[in-house]
C-alpha positions in Angstrom: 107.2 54.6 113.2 108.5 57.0 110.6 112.3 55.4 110.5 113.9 53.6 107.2 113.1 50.6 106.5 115.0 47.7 104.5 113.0 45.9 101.9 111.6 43.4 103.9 110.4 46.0 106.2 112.4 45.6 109.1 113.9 48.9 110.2 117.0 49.8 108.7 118.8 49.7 112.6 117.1 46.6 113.3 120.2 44.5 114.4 122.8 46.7 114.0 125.7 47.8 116.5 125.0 52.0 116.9 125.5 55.3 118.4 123.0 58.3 118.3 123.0 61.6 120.8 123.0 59.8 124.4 120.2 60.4 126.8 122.8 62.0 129.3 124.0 64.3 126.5 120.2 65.1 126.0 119.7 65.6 129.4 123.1 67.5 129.8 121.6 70.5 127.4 118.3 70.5 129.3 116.4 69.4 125.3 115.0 66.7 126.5 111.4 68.2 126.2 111.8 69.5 123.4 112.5 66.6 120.9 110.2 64.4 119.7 111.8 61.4 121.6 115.2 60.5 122.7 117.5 59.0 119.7 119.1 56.3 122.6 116.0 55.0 123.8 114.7 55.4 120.0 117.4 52.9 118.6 117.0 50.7 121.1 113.1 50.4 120.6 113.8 49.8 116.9 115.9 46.8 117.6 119.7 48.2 117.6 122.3 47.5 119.7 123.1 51.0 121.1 126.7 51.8 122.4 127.9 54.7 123.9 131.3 56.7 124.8 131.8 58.9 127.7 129.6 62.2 127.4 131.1 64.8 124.8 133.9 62.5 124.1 133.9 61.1 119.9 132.0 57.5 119.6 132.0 56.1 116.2 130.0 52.5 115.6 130.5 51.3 112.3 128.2 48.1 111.1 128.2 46.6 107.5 127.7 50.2 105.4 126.0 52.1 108.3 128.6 54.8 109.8 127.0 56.4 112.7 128.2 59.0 115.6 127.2 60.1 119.1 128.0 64.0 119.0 129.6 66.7 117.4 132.7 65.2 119.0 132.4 62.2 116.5 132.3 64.3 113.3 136.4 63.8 112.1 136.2 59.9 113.6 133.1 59.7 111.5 134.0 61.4 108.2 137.3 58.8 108.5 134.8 55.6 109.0 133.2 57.2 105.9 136.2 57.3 103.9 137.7 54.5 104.6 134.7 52.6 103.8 134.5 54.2 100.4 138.2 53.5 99.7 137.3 49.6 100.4 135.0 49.6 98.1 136.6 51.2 95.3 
């Protein structure tokens, strides 16, 4: 289904707590028919657990090593999640 997979094949958001562009944010900028398929409904068909924040607003989910945001909003909440999670480990 063209997504990362772990080594035992499973997909690498199989399981874990996420965030991705919602479908309301998709519908909001009137893309919907022009992507490939919608990253909400995409996670959740791979087996995440998809949580989202209020439209436009910043929505970080961070699970084990896997940092991801909802929207442009989420960049600075992101790049913190990042760090901090690299100054953990150092």
């Amino acid at each position: 289904s063209g997504c990362i997979r772990t080594d035992d094949g499973k997909p690498l958001v199989e399981g874990k707590i996420v965030t991705a562009f919602s479908n309301a944010e998709e519908e909001a900028v009137q893309k919907t028919s022009l992507v490939p398929f919608l990253l909400e409904d995409k996670m959740k068909s791979l087996g995440a657990t998809y949580e989202s924040g209020d439209t436009w607003t910043s929505k970080v989910c961070v699970d084990g090593k896997l940092v991801t945001g909802q929207n442009p909003q989420s960049s600075e909440e992101c790049a913190k999640a990042v760090v901090k999670l690299l100054q953990n480990d150092a």
